[in-house]
N, C-alpha and C positions, 0 to 999 in steps of 0.2 A: 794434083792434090785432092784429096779427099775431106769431108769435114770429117770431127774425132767421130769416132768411135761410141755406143752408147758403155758404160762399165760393164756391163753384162755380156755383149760381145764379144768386146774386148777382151773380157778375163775366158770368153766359150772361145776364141781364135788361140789367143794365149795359149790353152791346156788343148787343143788338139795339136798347136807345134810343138810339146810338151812331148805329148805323146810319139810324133812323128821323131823325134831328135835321135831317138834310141833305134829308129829302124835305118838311121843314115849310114852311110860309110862317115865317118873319122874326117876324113882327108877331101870331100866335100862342104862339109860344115863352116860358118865362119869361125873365124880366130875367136869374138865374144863370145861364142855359144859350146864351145871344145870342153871347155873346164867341166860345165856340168851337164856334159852330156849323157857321163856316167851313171846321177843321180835318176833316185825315183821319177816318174812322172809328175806326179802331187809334188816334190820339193823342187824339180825344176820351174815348174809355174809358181813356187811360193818363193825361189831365192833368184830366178833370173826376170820375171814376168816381162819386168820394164826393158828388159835387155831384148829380148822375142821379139815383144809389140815393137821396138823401135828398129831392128832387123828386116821384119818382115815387111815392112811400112816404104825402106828402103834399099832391098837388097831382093828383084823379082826372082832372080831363080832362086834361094833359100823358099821362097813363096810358091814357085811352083813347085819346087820337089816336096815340100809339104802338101799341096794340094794334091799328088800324083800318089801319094801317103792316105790322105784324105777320100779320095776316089776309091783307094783297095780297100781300104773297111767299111765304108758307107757308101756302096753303089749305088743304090737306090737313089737315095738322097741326093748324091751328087749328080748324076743323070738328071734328075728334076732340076734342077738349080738349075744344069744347064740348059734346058726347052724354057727357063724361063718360069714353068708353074708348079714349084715345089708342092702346092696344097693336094693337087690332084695325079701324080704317080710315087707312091711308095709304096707295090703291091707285097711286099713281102716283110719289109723288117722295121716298116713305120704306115702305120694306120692312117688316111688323108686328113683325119680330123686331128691327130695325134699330133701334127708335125708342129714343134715351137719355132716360132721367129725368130728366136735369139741362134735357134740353129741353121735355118732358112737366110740370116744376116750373117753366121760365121762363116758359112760355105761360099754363100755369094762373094763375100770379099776375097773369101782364099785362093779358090776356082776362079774368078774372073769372067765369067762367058758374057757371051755380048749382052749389052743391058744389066750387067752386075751393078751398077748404080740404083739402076731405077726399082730391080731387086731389093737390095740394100735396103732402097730409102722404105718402100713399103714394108718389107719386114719390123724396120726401126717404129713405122708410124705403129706398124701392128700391136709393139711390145708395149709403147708409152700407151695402147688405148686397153690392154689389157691391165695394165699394172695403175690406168685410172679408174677402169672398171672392181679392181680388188678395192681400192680405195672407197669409191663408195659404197661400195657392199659392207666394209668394215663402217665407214659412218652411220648404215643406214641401221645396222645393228644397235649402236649404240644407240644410236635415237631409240630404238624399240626400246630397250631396256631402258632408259631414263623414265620414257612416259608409263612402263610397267611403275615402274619405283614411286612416280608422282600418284597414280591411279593408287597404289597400296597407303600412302600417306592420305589423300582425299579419304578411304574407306577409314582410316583409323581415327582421322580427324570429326566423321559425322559419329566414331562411338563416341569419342569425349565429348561430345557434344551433348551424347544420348544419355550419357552418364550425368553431367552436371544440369542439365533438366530434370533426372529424378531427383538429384540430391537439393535442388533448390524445391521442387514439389515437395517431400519430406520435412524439408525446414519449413515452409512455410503452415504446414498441418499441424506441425507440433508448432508456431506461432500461433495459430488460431486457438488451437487447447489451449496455452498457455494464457492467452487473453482471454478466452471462457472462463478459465478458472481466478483468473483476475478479478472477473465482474463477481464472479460469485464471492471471493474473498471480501472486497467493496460491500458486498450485500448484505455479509455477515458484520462486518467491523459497521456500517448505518445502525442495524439491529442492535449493535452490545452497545455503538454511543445512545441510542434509545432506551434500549435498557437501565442503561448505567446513570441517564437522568431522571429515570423513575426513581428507580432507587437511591438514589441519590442522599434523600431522608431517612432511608433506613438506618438499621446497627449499622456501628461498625464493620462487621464478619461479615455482612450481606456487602458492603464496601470493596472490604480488600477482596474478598471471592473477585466481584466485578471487573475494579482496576485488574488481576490477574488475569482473567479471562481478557479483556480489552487487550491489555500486555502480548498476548500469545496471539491475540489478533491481527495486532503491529507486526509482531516479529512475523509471522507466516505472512504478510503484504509484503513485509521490506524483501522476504526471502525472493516471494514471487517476483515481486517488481527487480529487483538483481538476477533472479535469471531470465526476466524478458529482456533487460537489455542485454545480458550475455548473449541470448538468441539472435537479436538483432544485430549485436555487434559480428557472430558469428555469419548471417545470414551476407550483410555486406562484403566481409570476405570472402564469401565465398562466391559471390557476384566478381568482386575485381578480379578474383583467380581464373573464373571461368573465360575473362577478358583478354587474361594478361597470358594464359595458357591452354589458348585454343589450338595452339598450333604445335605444343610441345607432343612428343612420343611417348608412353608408360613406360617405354624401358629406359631411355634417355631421363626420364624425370626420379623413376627409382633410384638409375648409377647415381645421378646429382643428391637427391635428399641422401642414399645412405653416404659419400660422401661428407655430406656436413654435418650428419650426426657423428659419423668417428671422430671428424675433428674436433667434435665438440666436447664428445664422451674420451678423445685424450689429453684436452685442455685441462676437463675439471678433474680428471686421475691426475697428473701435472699438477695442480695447484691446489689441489683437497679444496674444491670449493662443496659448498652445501649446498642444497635443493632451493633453487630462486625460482621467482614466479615471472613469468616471462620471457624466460633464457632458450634459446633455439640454436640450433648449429651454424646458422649464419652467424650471429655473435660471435659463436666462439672461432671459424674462420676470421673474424676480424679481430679478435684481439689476435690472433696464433699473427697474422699479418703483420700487425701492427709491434708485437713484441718483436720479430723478426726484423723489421726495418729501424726500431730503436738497437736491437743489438748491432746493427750495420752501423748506424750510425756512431754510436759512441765505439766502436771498437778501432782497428787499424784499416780501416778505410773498405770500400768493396773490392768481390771477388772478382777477378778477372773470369773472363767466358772458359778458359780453359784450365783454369782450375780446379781439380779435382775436388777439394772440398766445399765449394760452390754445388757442385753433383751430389756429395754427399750429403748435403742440408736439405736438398729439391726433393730426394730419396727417401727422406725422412719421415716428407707429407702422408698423411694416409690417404692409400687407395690412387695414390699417381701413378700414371701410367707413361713408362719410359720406352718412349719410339728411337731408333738406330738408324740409321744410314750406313747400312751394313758396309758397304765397296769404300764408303768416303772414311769410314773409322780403320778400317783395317788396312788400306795403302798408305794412310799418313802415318800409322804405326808399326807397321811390316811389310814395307815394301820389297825386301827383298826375297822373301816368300811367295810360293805360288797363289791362287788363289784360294784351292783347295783349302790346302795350311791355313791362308788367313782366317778362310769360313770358321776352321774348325778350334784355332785359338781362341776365337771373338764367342763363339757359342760356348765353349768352355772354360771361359771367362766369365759370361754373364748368369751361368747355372748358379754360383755362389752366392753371387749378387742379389739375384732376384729371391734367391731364401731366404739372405738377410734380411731384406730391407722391406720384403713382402711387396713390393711393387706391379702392374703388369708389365709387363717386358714384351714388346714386339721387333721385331731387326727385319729390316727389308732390303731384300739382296735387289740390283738391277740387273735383267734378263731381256731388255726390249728388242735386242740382238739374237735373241736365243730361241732354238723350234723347240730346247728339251730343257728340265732342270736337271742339276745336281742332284746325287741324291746325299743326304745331310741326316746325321742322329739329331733328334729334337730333342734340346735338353729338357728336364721337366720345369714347369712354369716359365718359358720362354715360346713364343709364340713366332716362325719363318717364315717370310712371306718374298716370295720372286713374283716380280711385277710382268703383266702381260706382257705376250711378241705385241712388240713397237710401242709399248707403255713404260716409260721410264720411272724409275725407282721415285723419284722427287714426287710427283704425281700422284704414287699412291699414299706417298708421307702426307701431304697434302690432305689427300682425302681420310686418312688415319684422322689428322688434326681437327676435321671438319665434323665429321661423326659422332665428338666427343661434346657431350650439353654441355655450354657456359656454366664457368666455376668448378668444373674438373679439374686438378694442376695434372699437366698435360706436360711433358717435357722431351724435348727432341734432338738430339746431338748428330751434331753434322756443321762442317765446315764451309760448305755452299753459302755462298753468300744471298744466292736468291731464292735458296729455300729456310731460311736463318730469317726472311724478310717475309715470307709468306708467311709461313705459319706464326710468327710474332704478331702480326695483321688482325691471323686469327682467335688471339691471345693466347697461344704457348709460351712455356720458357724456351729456350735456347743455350747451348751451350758448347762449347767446339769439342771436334774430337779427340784431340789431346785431352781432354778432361777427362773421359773414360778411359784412355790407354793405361793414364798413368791411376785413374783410383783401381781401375784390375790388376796392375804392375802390384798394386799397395795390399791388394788384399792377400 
């Protein structure tokens, strides 16, 4: 008995007796392996694999006459297996640095020659320490690029910095004028109260002149003195903003503010309100909120996750941005279509959508299995995205959810129960995929 097999052997032994089947006589063959011995190469290792591997495991001559199979097309190769050191003779049809393990490991077990164990096991260690060395190559990647991406936030971080030290330099200049001219307004209202107890005895007309000039004294102090506290009041904000948003992005802060002005500039088109003093897009995010959760309330109760017209109200928000779960919407909705089909339903489904509703629209296929993409028509205003080889779709949903400034409505469909938890975490909405099936079915 041998220990199993590594998968990649396994499936490289597999498709060389794959290969081998079709150069047999018939009437050698076992009974399990007769049926399709007819098929291709590629479909017999795809419809009998398990059948081979457990043949050949236990039935030595099917193993040698394959290895005798094995030996006529890869001489080289196999001569080395058999001395033992595959790495250093394969003068003609494999280069010594060329030679993979996983082929070094299929020969060894097929072939057998003395020491095909000890073979075996070193080829086996060889593969697991290559397939740890891709491994960390691929980590060590990522690490570069995270600390790229940190090093470009620190650079952006010390402009807003550089930025809100000019603009408090500024505020404070124009506080100083504004207290200069202060003093000198004081200087002149002391004068006209001087004045105006000289004259005091005078005419009348010498009077009212006075008190008016005094009057216009007042008024131009009260003016001054209200816009130094406006300064000051302005100056403090803009101290807490510098605090509170040291660490915010300019393009993250711009998506967010324009964000809450539209909600705000289509609250008061909505309601015909008139020009108030104090009114900001946050307000009107929270009343749009707060109406929203009175109509829930007093209506027929809430909307279930899969709900279509739940999607349709989310859709509504301006400037939301609707993330997909490309694979998880379109197998609970069409499963019995390829994937193709599904792709191209789901995309030409959401072209309408995303006109309507004016929303951004992203769909993220999973590819973490895949060396190539699809190729796909991009509908207009729908933005495709297939997740890197060995990065799964949820992950880059994730990181979609992550990107987006606090107070975006951010909305994400997909049935995953642990991606439904993550990004909820990170304040998305949520809503299942049936919810999108059926509002595309509707439109």
């Amino acid at each position: 008995m041998t220990a199993p097999l590594p998968e990649l052997v396994r499936a490289r032994v597999v498709g060389l007796a794959a290969e081998a089947l079709g150069a047999l006589e018939p009437d050698v063959l076992p009974a399990a392996l007769r049926r399709v011995a007819s098929f291709a190469p590629a479909r017999r290792a795809r419809l009998a694999g398990s059948v081979i591997a457990d043949v050949l495991a236990r039935d030595d001559d099917f193993r040698e006459r394959v290895a005798g199979h094995v030996r006529a097309t890869l001489p080289e190769l196999a001569q080395a297996v058999d001395r033992g050191r595959p790495d250093e003779h394969a003068p003609s049809r494999v280069a010594p640095v060329d030679v993979a393990p996983v082929d070094v490991a299929s020969l060894a077990y097929l072939l057998r020659p003395e020491g095909w164990t000890d073979v075996l096991a070193r080829a086996t260690e060889r593969l697991a320490a290559d397939r740890e060395a891709a491994r960390e190559r691929k980590d060590s990647s990522r690490a570069a690029r995270l600390e790229q991406q940190l090093e470009s936030m620190h650079a952006r971080l010390k402009e807003v910095r550089a930025e809100h030290r000019d603009q408090v330099a500024r505020l404070k200049a124009e506080n100083a004028d504004l207290r200069h001219r202060l003093g000198d307004a004081r200087s002149r209202l002391r004068a006209a109260e001087a004045s105006a107890e000289q004259t005091r005895t005078a005419a009348g007309a010498e009077a009212v002149a006075a008190a008016a000039r005094q009057a216009e004294v007042e008024a131009e102090l009260r003016r001054v003195r209200s816009r130094l506290d406006q300064l000051e009041r302005d100056l403090a904000t803009t101290r807490r903003a510098e605090r509170a948003d040291r660490g915010t992005e300019s393009l993250r802060t711009r998506l967010l503010v324009d964000t809450l002005l539209e909600t705000a500039q289509g609250l008061r088109r909505e309601l015909a309100l008139p020009t108030v003093e104090g009114w900001s897009p946050a307000d009107a995010v929270e009343a749009l909120a707060a109406e929203h959760g009175s109509r829930a309330s007093s209506g027929h109760g809430s909307l279930a996750p899969d709900d279509p017209v739940l999607l349709d109200q989310i859709l509504a928000l301006p400037r939301v941005h609707l993330v997909v779960d490309g694979y998880n919407v379109t197998k609970t909705a069409w499963p019995e279509l390829s994937l193709e089909r599904q792709r191209d339903r789901l995309l030409a489904g959401l072209a309408p959508l995303a006109a309507r509703s004016g929303a951004e629209v992203t769909v993220v296929f999973d590819a973490a299995g895949a060396t190539e993409r699809p190729l796909v028509t991009r509908p207009r205003g729908v933005r495709v995205l297939y997740s890197a080889p060995g990065v799964i779709a949820d992950d880059v949903i994730r990181d979609l959810v992550a990107a987006e400034p606090p107070g975006r409505p951010v909305v994400v469909v997909s049935s995953d129960r642990q991606v439904v938890d993550d990004v909820a975490r990170s304040g998305a909405r949520t809503v299942a995929a049936p919810a999108l099936s059926r509002l595309l079915a509707r439109s």
